[in-house]
C-alpha positions in Angstrom: 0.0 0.0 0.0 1.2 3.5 -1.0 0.4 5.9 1.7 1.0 10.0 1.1 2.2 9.8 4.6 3.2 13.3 5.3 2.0 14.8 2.2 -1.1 16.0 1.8 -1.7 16.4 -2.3 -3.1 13.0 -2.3 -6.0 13.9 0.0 -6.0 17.4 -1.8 -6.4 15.6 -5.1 -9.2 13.5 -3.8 -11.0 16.0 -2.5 -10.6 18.4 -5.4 -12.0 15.9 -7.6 -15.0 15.4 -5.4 -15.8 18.9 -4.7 -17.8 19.3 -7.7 -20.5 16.3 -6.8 -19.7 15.3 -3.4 -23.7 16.5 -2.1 -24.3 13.5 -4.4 -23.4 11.3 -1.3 -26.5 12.3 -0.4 -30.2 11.2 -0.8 -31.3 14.5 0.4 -27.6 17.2 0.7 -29.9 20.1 2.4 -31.2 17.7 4.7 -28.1 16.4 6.0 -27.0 19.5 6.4 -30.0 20.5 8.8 -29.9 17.3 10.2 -26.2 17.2 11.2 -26.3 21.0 12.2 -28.8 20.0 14.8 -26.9 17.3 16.0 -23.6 19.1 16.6 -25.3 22.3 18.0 -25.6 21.1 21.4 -21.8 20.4 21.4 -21.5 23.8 20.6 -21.8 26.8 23.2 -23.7 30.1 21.9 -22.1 32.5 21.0 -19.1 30.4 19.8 -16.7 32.1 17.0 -16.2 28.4 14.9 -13.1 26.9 13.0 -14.1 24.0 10.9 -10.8 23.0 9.4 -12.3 20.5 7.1 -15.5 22.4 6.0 -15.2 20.5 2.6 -18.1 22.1 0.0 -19.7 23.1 3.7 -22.1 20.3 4.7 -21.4 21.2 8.8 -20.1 25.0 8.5 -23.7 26.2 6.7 -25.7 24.2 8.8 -24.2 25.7 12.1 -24.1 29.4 10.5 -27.7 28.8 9.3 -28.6 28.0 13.3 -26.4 31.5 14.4 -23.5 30.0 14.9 -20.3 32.1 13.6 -17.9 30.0 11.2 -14.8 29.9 9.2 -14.2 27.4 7.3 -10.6 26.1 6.2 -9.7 22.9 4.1 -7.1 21.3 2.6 -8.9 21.5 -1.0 -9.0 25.0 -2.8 -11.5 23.4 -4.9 -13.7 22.6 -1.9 -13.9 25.5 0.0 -14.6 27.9 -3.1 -17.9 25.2 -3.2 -18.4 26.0 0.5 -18.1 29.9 -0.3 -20.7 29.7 -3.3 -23.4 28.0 -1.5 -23.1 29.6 1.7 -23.8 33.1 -0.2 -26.8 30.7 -2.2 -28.3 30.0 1.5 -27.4 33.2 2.6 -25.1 32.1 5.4 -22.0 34.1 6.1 -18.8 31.4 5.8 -15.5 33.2 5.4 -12.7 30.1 4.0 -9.6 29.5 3.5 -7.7 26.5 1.8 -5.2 24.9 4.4 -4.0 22.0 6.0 -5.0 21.1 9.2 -1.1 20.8 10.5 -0.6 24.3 9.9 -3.7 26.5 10.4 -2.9 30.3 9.5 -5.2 31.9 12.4 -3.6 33.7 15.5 -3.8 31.8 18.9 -6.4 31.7 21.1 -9.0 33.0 17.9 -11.5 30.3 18.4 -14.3 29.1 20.8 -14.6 25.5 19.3 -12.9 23.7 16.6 -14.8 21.2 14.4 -13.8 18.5 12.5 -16.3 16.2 11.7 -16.9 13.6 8.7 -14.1 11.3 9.3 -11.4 13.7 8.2 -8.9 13.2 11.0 -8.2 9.8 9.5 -6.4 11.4 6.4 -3.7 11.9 9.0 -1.8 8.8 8.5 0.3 8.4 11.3 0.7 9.5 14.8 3.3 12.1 14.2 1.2 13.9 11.5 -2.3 13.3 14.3 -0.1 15.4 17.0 0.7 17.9 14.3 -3.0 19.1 13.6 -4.0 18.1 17.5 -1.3 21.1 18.6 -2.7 22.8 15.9 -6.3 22.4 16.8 -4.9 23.4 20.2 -3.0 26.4 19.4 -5.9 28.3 17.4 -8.3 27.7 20.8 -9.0 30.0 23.5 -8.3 28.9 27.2 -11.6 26.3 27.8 -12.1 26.3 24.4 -13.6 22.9 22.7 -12.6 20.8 20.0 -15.2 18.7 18.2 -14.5 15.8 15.9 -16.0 12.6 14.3 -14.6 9.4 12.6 -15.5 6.5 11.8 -16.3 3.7 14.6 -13.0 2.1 13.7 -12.6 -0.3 16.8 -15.8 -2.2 15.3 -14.2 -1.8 11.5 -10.8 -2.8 12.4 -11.7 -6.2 14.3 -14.2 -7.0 11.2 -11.8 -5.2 8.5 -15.2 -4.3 5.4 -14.0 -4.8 2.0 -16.8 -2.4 0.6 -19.7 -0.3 2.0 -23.3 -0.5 1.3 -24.1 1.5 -1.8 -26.1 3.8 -1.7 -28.3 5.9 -3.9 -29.9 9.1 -4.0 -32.8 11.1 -5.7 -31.4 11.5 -9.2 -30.1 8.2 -9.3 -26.2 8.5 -8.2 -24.8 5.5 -7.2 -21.8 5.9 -4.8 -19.9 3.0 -2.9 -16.4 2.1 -1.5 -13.6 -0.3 -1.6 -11.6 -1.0 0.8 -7.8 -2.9 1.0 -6.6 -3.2 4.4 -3.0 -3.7 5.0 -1.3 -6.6 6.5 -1.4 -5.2 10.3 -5.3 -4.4 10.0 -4.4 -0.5 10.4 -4.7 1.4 7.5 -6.9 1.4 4.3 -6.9 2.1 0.7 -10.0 3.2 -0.6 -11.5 3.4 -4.0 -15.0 5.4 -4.0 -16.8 5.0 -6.9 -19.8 7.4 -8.1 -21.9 6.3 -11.1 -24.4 8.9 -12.7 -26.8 7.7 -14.9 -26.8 9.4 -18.3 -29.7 8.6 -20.3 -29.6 4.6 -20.8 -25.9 4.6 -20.3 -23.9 5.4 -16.5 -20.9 7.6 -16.1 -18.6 6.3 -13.9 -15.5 8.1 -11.5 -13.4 6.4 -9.1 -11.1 8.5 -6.7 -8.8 7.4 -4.5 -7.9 7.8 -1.1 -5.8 6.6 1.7 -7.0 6.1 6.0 -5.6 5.5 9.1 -8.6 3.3 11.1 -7.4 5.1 14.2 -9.2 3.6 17.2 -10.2 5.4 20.4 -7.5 4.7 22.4 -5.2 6.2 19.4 -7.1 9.5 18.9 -7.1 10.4 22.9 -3.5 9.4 23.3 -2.6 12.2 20.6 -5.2 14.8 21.8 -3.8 13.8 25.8 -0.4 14.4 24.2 -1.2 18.0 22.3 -2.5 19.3 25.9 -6.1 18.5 25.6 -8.1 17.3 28.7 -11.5 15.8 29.6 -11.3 13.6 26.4 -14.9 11.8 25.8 -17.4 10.3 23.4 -20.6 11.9 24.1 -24.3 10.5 23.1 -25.4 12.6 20.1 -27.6 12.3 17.4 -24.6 12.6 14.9 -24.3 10.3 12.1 -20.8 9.2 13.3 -18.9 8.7 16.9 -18.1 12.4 17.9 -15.3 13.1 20.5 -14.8 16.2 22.5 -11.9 17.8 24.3 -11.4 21.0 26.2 -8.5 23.3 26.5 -7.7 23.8 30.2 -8.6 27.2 31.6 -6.1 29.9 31.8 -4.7 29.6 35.3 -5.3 32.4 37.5 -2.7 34.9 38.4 
C-alpha cells in the first residue's frame, strides 16, 4: 500500500476531484446539512466564534451558520472551500474560507471558541506524528476552555471486522456511490476506491477517486489529543451520524 504519509496532495487531489458532486453522497444534501447542524449544535456553546478545518463544500459550516453560529471554514482543497463559499452566499449564510492544511492553520492563537472536525477527516492523517501535528494545531488556534469537536468512523468495530466495501447507496437522481476497501497486513490502514456512477440517459458515467486512511481507534485518537495538551477527552451521546469526540483546552490559570 502506498500511503502519502506526510504529504497531503493525495488527499487534496481526492478532495478536489469530489468537490464538484460530493452533495451527491447524499439522498437529500440540504437535509443532512439540517440534520447534522442540529446534532452538533448542542456540542457547541452560543455564541461560539467556529473553526471547521475540514469544512469541505460546507455540509457542517452552513448548517451551524444557518442555526447562528459564527464559522470559518478552512480545508485542505482549494477546490472545496470555493464550493463551500458559493453555496453559503446561495443559502445566505456568512462562511469566510480558506484552503489549508490542518497541521498548519494560519489563524492567530487563542481565535476560536470551538474547533470542528467532523466527517471522518482526522483519518487522512496517517500516522501518529502527523495526528499530534493538527491536534497542537487544533490546540493552538483555541482559547483557554475552548472545545474541539471531531467525528470518525467507529473504527474499533471496523478494524476487528476489517469491510472490504460499504453498502451502496443511492440518492434522488439516481447517483450510485460505494467504496472499496484494501486493508494492509497489520489491520491499520486502508486504501480506498470510492466510486460514483451517474446515470446518463440509458448509459452510466462512472469516476473512481482514491484515497488513503488510518482506522485510528479510540485509544489512538485520545492518546494524541492527551499528548497536544487537551483534557477531559470523551465520546458523548449525540444524534450525529458518526462517533463524535470532545476535548477542552484547560482554563487559563489564575494569576
Amino acid at each position: 500500500m502506498a500511503h502519502d504519509v506526510g504529504d497531503p496532495r493525495g488527499t487534496g487531489r481526492f478532495y478536489d476531484d469530489l468537490a464538484a458532486t460530493y452533495d451527491l453522497v447524499y439522498a437529500d444534501w440540504d437535509a443532512g446539512i439540517a440534520r447534522q447542524a442540529a446534532a452538533l449544535t448542542p456540542l457547541i456553546p452560543p455564541g461560539s466564534r467556529v473553526l471547521d478545518c475540514a469544512c469541505g463544500i460546507g455540509t457542517q459550516a452552513i448548517g451551524l451558520g444557518a442555526l447562528g453560529s459564527t464559522v470559518v471554514g478552512s480545508d485542505l482543497s482549494p477546490v472545496a472551500v470555493a464550493r463551500a463559499a458559493r453555496e453559503a452566499v446561495a443559502r445566505r449564510v456568512g462562511l469566510p474560507v480558506v484552503a489549508a492544511d490542518m497541521r498548519a492553520l494560519p489563524f492567530a492563537a487563542g481565535s476560536f471558541d470551538v474547533v470542528l472536525a467532523a466527517d471522518n477527516a482526522v483519518p487522512h492523517l496517517l500516522s501518529a506524528a502527523d495526528l499530534g501535528a493538527a491536534a497542537a494545531e487544533m490546540r493552538r488556534v483555541l482559547r483557554p476552555g475552548g472545545r474541539l469537536v471531531l467525528s470518525t468512523r467507529d473504527y474499533d468495530a471496523i478494524r476487528r471486522d476489517r469491510p472490504s466495501s460499504t453498502a451502496p447507496q443511492r440518492n434522488a437522481n439516481g447517483t450510485v456511490t460505494f467504496q472499496l476497501w484494501r486493508w494492509n497486513a497489520e489491520g491499520t490502514h486502508y486504501d480506498l476506491e470510492h466510486f460514483q456512477l451517474e446515470p446518463r440517459g440509458d448509459a452510466w458515467t462512472t469516476t473512481v477517486r482514491r484515497a488513503a486512511y488510518w482506522a485510528v481507534t479510540r485509544a489512538e485518537l485520545a492518546a494524541s489529543l492527551s499528548e497536544a495538551g487537551f483534557v477531559d477527552v470523551t465520546w458523548p451521546d449525540t444524534g450525529f451520524f458518526q462517533p463524535v469526540v470532545t476535548a477542552v483546552t484547560p482554563p487559563r490559570s489564575a494569576g
